[in-house]
Each structure stands twice: as C-alpha cells, then as structure tokens.
C-alpha positions as CSV (number, residue, x, y, z in Angstrom):
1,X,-25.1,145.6,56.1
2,X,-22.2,144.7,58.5
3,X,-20.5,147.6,60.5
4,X,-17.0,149.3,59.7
5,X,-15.6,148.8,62.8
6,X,-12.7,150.8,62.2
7,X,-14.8,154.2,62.1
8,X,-15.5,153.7,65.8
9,X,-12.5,151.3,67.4
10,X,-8.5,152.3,67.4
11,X,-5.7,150.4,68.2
12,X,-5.2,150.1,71.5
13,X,-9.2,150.9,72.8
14,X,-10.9,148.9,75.3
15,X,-14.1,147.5,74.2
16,X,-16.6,145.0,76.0
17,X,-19.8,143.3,74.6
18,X,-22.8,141.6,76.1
19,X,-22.8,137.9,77.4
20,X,-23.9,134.7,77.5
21,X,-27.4,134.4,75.3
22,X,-27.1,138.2,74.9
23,X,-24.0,138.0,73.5
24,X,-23.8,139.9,69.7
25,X,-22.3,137.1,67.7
26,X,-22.6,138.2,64.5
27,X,-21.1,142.0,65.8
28,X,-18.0,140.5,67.4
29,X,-17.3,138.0,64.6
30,X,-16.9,140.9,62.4
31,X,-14.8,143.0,64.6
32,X,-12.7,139.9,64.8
33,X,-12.7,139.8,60.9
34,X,-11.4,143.6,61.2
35,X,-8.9,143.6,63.8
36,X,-5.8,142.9,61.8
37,X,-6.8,146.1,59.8
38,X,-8.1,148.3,63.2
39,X,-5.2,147.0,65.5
40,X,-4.6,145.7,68.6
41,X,-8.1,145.7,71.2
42,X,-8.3,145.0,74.7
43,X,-12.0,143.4,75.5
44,X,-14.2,142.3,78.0
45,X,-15.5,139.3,77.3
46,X,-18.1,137.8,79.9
47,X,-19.7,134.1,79.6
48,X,-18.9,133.0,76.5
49,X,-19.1,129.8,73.6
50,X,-18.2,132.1,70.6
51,X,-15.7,129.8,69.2
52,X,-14.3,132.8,67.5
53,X,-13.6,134.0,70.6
54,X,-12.6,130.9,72.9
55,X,-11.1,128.8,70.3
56,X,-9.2,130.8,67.5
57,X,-9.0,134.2,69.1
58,X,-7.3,136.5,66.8
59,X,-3.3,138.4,67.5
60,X,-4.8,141.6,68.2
61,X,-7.3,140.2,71.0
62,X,-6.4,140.8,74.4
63,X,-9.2,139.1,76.7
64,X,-10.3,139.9,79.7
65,X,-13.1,138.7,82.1
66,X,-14.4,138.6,85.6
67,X,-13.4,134.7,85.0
68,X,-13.4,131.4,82.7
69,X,-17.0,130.8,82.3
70,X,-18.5,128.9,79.4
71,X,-15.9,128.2,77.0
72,X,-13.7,131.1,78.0
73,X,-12.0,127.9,80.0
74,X,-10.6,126.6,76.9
75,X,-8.5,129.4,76.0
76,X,-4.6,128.5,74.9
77,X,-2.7,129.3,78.4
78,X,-2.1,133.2,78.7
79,X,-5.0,134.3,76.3
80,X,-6.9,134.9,79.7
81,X,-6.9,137.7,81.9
82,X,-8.8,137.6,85.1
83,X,-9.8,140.8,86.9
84,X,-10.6,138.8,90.1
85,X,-13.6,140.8,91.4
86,X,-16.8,140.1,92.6
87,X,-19.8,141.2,90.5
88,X,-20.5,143.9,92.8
89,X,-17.8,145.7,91.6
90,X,-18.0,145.4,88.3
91,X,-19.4,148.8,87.5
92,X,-17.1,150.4,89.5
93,X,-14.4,148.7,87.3
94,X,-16.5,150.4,84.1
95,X,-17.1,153.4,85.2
96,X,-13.4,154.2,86.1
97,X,-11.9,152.6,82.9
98,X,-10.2,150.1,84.3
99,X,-12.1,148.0,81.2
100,X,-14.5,148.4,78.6
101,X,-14.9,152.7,78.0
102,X,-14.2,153.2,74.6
103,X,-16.8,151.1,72.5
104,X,-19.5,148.9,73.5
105,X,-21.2,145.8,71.7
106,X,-24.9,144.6,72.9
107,X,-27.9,142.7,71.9
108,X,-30.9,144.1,72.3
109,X,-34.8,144.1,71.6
110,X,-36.1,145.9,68.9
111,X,-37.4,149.8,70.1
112,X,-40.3,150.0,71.9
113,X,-43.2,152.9,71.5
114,X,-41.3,155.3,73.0
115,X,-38.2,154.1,70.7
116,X,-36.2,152.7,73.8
117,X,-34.3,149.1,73.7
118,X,-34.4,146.3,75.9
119,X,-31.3,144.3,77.0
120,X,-33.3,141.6,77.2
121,X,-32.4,138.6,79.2
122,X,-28.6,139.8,79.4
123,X,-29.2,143.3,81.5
124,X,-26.1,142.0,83.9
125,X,-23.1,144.3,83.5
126,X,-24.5,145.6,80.2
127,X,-26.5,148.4,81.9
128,X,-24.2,150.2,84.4
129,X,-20.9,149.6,81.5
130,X,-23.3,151.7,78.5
131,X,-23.1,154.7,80.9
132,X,-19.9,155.1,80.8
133,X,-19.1,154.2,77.3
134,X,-18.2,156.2,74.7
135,X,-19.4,154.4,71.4
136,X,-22.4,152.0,71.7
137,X,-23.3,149.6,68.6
138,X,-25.8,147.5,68.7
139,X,-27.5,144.4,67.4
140,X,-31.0,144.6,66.9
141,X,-32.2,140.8,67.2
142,X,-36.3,140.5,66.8
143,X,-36.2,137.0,69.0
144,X,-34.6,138.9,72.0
145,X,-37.6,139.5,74.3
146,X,-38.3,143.2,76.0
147,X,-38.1,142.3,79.3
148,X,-40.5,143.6,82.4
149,X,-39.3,146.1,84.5
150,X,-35.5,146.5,83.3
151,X,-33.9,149.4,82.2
152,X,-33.6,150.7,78.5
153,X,-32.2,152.5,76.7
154,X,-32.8,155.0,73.6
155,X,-32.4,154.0,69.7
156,X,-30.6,157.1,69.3
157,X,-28.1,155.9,71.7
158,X,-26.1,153.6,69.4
159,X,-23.6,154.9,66.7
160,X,-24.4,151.6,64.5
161,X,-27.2,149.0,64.1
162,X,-27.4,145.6,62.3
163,X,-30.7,144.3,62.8
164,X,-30.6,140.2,62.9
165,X,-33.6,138.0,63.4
166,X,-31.7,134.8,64.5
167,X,-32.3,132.2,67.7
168,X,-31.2,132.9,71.1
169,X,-28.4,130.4,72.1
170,X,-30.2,128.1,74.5
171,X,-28.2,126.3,76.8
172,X,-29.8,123.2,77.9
173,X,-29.7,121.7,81.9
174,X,-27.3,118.8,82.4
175,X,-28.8,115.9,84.2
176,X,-28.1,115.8,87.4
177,X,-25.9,113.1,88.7
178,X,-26.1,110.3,91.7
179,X,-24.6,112.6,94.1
180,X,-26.2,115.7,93.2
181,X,-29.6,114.3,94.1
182,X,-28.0,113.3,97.7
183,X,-26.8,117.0,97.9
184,X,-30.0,118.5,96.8
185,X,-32.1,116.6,99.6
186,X,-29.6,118.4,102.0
187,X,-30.3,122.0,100.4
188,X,-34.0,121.6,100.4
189,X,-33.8,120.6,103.7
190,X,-31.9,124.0,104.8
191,X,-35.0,125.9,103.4
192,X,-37.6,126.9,104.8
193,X,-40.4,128.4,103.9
194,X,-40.6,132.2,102.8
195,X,-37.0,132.4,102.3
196,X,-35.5,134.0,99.4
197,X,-33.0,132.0,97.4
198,X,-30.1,132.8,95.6
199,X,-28.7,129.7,93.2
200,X,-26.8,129.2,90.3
201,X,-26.4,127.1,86.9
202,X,-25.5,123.7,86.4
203,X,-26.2,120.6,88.0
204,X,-26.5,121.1,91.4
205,X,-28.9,123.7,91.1
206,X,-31.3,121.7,88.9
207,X,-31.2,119.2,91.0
208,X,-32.2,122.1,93.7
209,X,-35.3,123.3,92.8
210,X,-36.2,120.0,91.5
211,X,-36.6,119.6,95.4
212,X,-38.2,122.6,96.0
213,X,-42.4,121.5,94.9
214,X,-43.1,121.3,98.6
215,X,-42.3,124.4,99.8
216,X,-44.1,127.9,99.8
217,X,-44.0,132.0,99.2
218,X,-40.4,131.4,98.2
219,X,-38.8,134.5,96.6
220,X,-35.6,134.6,94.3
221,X,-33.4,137.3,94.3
222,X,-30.6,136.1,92.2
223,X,-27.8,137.1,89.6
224,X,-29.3,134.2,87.0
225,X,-32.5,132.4,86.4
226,X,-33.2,129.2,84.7
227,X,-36.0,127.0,83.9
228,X,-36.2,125.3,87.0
229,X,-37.3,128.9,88.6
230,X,-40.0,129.5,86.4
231,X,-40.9,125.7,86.8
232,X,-41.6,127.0,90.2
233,X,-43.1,130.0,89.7
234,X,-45.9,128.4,87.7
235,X,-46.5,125.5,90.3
236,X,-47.3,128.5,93.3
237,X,-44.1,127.4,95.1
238,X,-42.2,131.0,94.1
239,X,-44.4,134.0,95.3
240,X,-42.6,136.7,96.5
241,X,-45.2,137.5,99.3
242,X,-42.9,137.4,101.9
243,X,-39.5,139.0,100.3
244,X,-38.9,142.2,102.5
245,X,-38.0,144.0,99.3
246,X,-39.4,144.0,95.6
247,X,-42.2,141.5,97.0
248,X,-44.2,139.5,94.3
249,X,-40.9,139.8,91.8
250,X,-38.1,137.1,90.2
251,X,-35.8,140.0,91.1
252,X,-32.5,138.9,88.6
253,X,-30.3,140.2,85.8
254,X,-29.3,137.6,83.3
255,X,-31.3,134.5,82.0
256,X,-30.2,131.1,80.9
257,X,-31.8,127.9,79.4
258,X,-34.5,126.9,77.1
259,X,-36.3,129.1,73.9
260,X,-39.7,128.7,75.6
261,X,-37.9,129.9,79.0
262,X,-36.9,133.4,77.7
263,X,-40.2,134.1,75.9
264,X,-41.5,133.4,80.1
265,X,-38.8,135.0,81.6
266,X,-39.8,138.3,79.4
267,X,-43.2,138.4,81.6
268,X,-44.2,139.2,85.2
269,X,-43.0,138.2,87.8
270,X,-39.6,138.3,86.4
271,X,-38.1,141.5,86.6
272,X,-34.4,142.1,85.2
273,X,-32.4,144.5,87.0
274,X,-28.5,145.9,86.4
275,X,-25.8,144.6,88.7
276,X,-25.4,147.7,90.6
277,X,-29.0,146.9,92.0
278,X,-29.0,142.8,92.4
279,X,-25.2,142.5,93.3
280,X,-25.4,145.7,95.5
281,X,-25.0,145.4,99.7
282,X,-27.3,147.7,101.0
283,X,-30.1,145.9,98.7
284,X,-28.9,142.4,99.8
285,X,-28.8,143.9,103.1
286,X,-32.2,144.4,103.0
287,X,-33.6,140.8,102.6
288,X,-33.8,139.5,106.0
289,X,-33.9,135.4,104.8
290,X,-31.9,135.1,102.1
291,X,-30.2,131.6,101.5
292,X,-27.7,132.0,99.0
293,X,-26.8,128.5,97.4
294,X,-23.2,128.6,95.1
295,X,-20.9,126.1,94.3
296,X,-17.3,125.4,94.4
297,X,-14.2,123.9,92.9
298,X,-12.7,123.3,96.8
299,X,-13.3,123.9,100.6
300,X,-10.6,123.9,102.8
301,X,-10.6,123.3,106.4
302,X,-11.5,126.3,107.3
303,X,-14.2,127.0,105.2
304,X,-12.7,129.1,102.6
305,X,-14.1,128.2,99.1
306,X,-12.4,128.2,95.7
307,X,-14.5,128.8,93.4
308,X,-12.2,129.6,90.2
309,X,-8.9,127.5,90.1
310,X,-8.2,123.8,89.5
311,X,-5.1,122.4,88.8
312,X,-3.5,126.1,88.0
313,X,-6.2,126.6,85.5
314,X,-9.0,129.0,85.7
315,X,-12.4,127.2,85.0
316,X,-14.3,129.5,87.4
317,X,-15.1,133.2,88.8
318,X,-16.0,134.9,91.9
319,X,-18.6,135.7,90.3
320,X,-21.8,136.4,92.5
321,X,-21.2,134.6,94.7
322,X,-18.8,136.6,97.5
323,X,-21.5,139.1,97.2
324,X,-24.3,136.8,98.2
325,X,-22.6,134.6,100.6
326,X,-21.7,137.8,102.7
327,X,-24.9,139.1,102.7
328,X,-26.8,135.9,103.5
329,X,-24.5,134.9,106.1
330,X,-24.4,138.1,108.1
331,X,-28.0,139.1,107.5
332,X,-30.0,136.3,109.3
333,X,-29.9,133.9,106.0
334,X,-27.7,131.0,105.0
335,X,-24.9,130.9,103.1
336,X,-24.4,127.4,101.7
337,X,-21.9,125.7,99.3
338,X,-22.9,122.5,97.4
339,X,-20.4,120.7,95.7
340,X,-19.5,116.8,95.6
341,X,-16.8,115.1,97.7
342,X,-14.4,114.2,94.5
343,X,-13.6,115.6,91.2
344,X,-11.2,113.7,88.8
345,X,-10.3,111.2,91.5
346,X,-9.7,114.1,94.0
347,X,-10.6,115.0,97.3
348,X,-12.6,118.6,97.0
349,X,-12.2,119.0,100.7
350,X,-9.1,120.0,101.2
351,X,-6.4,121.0,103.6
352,X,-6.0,124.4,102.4
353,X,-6.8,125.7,99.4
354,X,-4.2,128.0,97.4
355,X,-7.1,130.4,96.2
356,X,-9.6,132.4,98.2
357,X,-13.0,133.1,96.0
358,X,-14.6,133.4,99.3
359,X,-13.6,133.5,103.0
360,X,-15.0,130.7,105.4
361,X,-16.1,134.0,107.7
362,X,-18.9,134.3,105.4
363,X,-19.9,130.3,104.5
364,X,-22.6,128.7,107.1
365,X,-23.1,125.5,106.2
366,X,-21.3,122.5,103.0
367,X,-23.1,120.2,101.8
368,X,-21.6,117.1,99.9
369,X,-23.5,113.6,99.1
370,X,-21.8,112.3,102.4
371,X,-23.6,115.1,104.8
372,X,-24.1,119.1,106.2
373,X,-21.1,120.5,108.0
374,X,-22.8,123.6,109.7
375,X,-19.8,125.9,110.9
376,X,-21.2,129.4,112.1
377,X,-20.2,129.8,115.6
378,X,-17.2,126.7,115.2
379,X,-13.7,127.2,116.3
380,X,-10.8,126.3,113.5
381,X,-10.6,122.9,115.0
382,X,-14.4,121.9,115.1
383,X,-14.8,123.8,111.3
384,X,-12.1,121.1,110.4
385,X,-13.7,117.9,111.9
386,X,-16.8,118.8,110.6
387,X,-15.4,119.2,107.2
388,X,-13.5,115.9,107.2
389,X,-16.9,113.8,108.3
390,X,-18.5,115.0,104.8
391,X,-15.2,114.3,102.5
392,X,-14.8,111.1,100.3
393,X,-14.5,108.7,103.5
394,X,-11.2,107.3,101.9
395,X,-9.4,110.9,102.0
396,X,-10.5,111.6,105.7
397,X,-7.5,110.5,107.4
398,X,-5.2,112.2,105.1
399,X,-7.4,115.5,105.4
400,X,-7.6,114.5,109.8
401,X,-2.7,114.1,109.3
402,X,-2.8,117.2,107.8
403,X,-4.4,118.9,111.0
404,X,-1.9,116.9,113.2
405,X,0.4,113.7,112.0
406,X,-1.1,111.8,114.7
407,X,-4.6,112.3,114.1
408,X,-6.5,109.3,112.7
409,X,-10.2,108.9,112.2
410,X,-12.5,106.1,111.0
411,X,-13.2,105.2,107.8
C-alpha cells in the first residue's frame, strides 16, 4: 500500500529525501503523483538519477540542492536551486529550517532486534536532517544493508512505511581515460605511507587507488567510498593502524558502486557516520596526515578551484570538498586537485575563474597529465608560472598574456 501524502505534506512545506542509492524512489514518485492534489513543495533533493525528478519534474516542485550532482545537471534552466555550501554546514542549514523541516523521505534497513533502522549506505545528511524534522516516512527496503557502527534510528519514528524489497541502484566506475592514468601516477606519488586519504567518484579516483597496491596502513576518512576502497582494504593496503583518530576504521558516510560492494561496505572496517562528524573541523582537525584528493571543473592562476560551474551551468557542488581541502592543507596533510588540462577543447587552467568552490589559500599541490604544480609557500607570480607549465602546452602563452601582454613562454 502506497502512502497518502497529503495527510502529512501542505502546500507550501519543505520536505527533503535521502540520496544517491539511498534514495526512496518509489516514495518520491508518489509524492510526485500527488503534488498537483497537495500543492506546491519546496524539496531537497541531493545526488540524484530519478528521472521523475531530473527530467519531468512536476509544476509544484521547487528543487533545491547543495549542487547538480548525478542527473540533477540536466534540469530545464531555472528548475535548480543551489544553496552553495559546503557539507559541513549542511545540518546547520536543517536544523534552522532554512530547508527540509516539515517532512522527511528515507530508505532504510529493515528494524533491527532492538526495532531500530539503519540508513544504510546513505547516512550523509539523512541523520543530522531527521532530528529536526517534523514528519519522517520511510521506505523499508530488505536489500538495503544495516550498516556497522552508524546511527539508527527507531521504527516508531516514522509516521508511514512502505516496505519494498527491490535492488540498490548500482552505479558502475567509468574507465579511466589516457590522461587520468598520467594524473594518477602523480597522486600516488604524493602519498605516502600511513596517510589518510580523502577521494572522490569518478574517473580520476579510480584510477587513484588503482595506484595505490604498493603502499601501506593507509586510512580513509572520506565523505564517499567506492569499490576501489574496499579493493584495498582486502589486499592489506587500507589498515587504519596509523589514523590518529577512529584507527582500524573506513570512517565515511555515503556509499557508491557495485551490488557486491554494499553488501562489503555493510561490514567492519567500514563504519558510516553522519555529516556533522565526517565533514566536521575539529574531527578533520584531528588527523595529522590527511591528503585530501578532489577534483575540479577549473584552476585559475591563483589556485582557486571551481568545482561547480561550466559554461554558466551548474554540473557540480562544493560539496566536501572546501571542508577537506582546509583541513588537509592547514593540518600537516595535502590538499590536492586532480583534473585534466582540457575539457571540450578548453583550457581548464585558467586566468581567473568567475566561481570560487575553493580558495587557492587552502590548495597545495594540481596535478594534470602534463605535471605537479606544488604552490604552498608561492607568491601570486610563482603560483601562476607553475600553473601555466602543467596546462595544455598550446594554451600556455595565452594563460603566460594574460599575466602580462608581453610575457611569452615556450611551447
């Protein structure tokens, strides 16, 4: 049996739902069936591929995220808002109402002997927003995996269930291309032993921990896991033993990638914890050699990344990644951005960059296939050559005229 949404949402209420894998399809396609009857909604919609949601997005759905990730991209031109925060602050934004508050949608894992539920592999936001929401309902899905260590929640919490046993959505890793192997030689490189890591999704990031076997008593500490982590974890390269905090744990909050990954991701060592613990500063503080790898649409000359605009389109978010760059970078890590020299036939270093995800203050080193610009401790002027030498070698003297018209540099 389906749920009358309009006994719990009015016109005008903010609700929110779980994201990515987590998210409760079959919950917000029927609010979506309902809202010409409840009324106008404002809701906070994380990663997404609903096509429901990103493609044919009913009148009476306002949409609002921490960015455009997964398909949220392809939303018709002003169907987007973007609350342009770091993940850090995302509970802060829930628990003063500035989204969400009025009804919350989640997946989670069937109750446990003491008759609490699991987020799962989607604890992110989900957590800190359900304690200060009014209305929880909840979809019961007997694939979703309890996960170790996270936080729970009662049965009794939720105002509605629909219990579903239907597949996760697995989201399968793009092979990485020519360049990204380059780049990931030049990552590996800046690890060392012992160090925790942040990384991401996508290509890059495969490519990553793909070079990663030879290391050791690596830890992870990171807003998302994938398959290549618990590749690692199984071969003895990830450990734990020498993270100052949480030692011997995948510390994380949200998982992504294959079926047989979430059923390993449920177990020890992972350990899923809400955003106000994994994004928070004074735990990142706390680990003395983290590395925090993210990506980027742009660096400009100064170091500043954008990591959410291109071509006055969002297809990004802040995401994580302001909150780990600043703590890796001024705690005795390494704050690194991996991304390749050209997109679409484009220069991705460039002169300046008309969005700030996150200041050069807080960026150590960029990486591209063409080399490792290290800027900590650079003036503007030295951030700036080093930047140029490791752009697409036929944009380098237009980046070197845009310093001074006079400048000109070998190609």
């Amino acid at each position: 049996m389906m749920v009358d949404f309009g006994e719990f949402v009015r016109a005008g209420d903010g609700v929110w739902w779980t994201q990515g894998a987590a998210e409760p399809v079959p919950l917000v396609n029927t609010l979506l069936d309902q809202l010409p009857r409840i009324g106008p909604v404002r809701a906070f919609v994380g990663q997404c591929w609903n096509p429901r949601v990103t493609e044919t997005p009913p009148d009476e759905l306002a949409i609002v995220s921490y960015g455009a990730l997964g398909d949220l991209r392809h939303l018709p031109t002003g169907r987007l808002e973007v609350v342009r925060e770091p993940w850090s602050q995302l509970p802060a934004l829930f628990a003063d109402h500035r989204v969400g508050g009025d009804v919350g949608i989640v997946q989670v894992s069937p109750p446990d002997a003491e008759g609490a539920c699991s987020f799962g592999i989607g604890t992110d936001y989900a957590w800190d927003a359900a304690q200060h929401t009014k209305v929880l309902i909840a979809e019961v899905n007997a694939t979703l995996p309890s996960t170790a260590d996270a936080p729970k929640l009662p049965f009794e919490r939720f105002a509605a269930v629909v219990r579903t046993d239907r597949p996760l959505l697995a989201v399968a890793e793009r092979r990485p291309r020519e360049a990204d192997a380059v780049i990931s030689q030049h990552i590996a490189d800046l690890v060392d032993d012992g160090d925790t890591i942040q990384i991401g999704v996508g290509q890059i990031p495969t490519a990553v921990l793909s070079r990663l076997t030879g290391h050791r008593d690596l830890g992870v500490h990171s807003g998302v896991v994938t398959d290549g982590i618990a590749d690692l974890v199984e071969q003895g390269v990830i450990t734990g033993s020498r993270k100052q905090i949480d030692p011997g744990l995948v510390v994380t909050c949200a998982a992504m990638g294959s079926h047989e990954f979430y059923a390993r991701a449920a177990q020890p060592p992972f350990a899923f914890r809400p955003v106000s613990y994994t994004h928070a500063s004074d735990v990142l503080s706390r680990l003395q050699s983290l590395v925090a790898i993210n990506s980027a649409v742009e660096v400009d000359l100064a170091g500043n990344v954008n990591a959410e605009v291109r071509g006055g389109h969002y297809v990004g978010a802040i995401g994580g990644q302001a909150d780990f760059a600043r703590a890796a970078a001024r705690g005795g890590g390494r704050s690194i951005i991996a991304l390749p020299s050209e997109s679409g036939g484009r220069s991705t270093i460039v002169a300046e960059t008309g969005i700030v995800s996150t200041p050069g203050s807080d960026i150590d080193v960029v990486v591209t296939e063409h080399g490792t610009a290290h800027l900590t401790g650079c003036d503007s002027a030295e951030r700036a050559r080093r930047l140029i030498a490791i752009a697409a070698p036929h944009h380098r003297e237009a980046l070197a005229r845009s310093i001074h018209p006079s400048i000109r540099v070998s190609v």
